[in-house]
C-alpha positions in Angstrom: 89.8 130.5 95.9 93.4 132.0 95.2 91.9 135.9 96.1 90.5 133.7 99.9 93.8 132.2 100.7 95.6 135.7 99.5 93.6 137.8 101.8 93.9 135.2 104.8 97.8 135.2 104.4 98.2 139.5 104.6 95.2 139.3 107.2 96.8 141.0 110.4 97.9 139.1 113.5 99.1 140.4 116.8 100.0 139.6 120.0 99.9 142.1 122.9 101.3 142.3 126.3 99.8 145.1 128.5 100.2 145.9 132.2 99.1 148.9 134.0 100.0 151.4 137.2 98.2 154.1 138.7 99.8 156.4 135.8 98.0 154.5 132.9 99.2 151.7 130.7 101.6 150.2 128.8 100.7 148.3 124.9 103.2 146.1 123.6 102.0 144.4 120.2 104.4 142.9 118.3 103.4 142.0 114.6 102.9 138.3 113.7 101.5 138.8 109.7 99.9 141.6 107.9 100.3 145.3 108.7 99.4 146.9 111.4 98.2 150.8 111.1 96.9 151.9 114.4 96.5 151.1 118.8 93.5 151.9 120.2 92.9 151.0 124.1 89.9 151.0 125.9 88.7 150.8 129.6 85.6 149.8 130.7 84.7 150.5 134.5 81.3 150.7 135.5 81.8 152.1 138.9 83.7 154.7 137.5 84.3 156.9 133.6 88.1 156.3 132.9 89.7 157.3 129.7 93.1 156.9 128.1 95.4 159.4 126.5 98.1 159.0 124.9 101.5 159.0 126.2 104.3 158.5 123.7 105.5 155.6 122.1 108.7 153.8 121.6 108.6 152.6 117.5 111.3 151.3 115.6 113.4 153.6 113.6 112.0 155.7 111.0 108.5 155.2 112.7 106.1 157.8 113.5 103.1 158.2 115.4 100.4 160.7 115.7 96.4 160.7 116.7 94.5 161.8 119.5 92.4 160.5 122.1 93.3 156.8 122.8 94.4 156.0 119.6 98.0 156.3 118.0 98.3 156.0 114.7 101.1 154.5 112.8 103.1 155.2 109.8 104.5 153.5 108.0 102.5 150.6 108.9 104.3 147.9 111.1 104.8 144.5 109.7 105.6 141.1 110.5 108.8 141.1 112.9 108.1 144.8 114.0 106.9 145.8 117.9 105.5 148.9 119.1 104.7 150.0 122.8 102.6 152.8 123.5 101.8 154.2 127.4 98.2 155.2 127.4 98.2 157.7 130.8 94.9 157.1 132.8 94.2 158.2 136.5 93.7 154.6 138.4 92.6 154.2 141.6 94.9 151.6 143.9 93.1 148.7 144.6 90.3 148.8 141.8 89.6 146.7 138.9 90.0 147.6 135.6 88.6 146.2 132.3 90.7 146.7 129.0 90.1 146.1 125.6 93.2 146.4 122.6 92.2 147.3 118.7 94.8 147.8 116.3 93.9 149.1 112.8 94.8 146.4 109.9 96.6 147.9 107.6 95.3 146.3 104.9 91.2 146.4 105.3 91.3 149.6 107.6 89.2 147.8 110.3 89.7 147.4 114.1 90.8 144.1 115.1 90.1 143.7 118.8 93.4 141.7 119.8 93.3 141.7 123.7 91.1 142.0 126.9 91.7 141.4 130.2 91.1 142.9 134.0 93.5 144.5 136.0 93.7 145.0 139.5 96.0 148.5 140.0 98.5 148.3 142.8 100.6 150.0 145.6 102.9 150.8 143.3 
């Protein structure tokens, strides 16, 4: 029982806050517990194949990211306290929906964790 309740207390935890514009969009996820090793977005349109790139992030200092694709990857990992936000460029149409999912990469196991999903509708803007 102590190796359970060890593992559930560095298990990661995340909140994220995303919104989007015809440019792509924009990850927030601020570390709750654990450490977190990697953002990965994902949009899911069935009238249309979208797909994310990566844009640059804003990290805290002494924080590097790299990867390819829709994924960033984070080192050193974040931890609890720590933010990151990550634009993800996409070519959106005004007026269409948009379904998103969030991962991040738990530092500790390796594993995505899917931490968001949601639909956005894109704008004027």
């Amino acid at each position: 029982f102590q190796g359970m309740g060890k593992s559930m207390s560095e298990a990661l935890r995340a909140n994220a806050i995303v919104t989007a514009d015809k440019g792509g969009f924009d990850v927030t996820v601020e570390v709750l517990n654990g450490k977190l090793e990697g953002i990965e977005l994902r949009i899911v349109n069935p009238a249309t194949q979208v797909s994310a790139q990566q844009g640059g992030c804003v990290t805290p200092s002494g924080v590097t990211v790299s990867g390819q694709g829709s994924r960033y990857s984070i080192s050193p990992a974040l931890v609890a306290g720590q933010s990151i936000t990550c634009r993800f460029t996409a070519s959106l149409s005004q007026g269409q929906q948009y379904t998103y999912v969030v991962y991040v990469i738990d530092g500790n196991t390796r594993k995505a964790v899917q931490i968001a999903k949601g639909v956005v509708t894109i704008g004027i803007s």
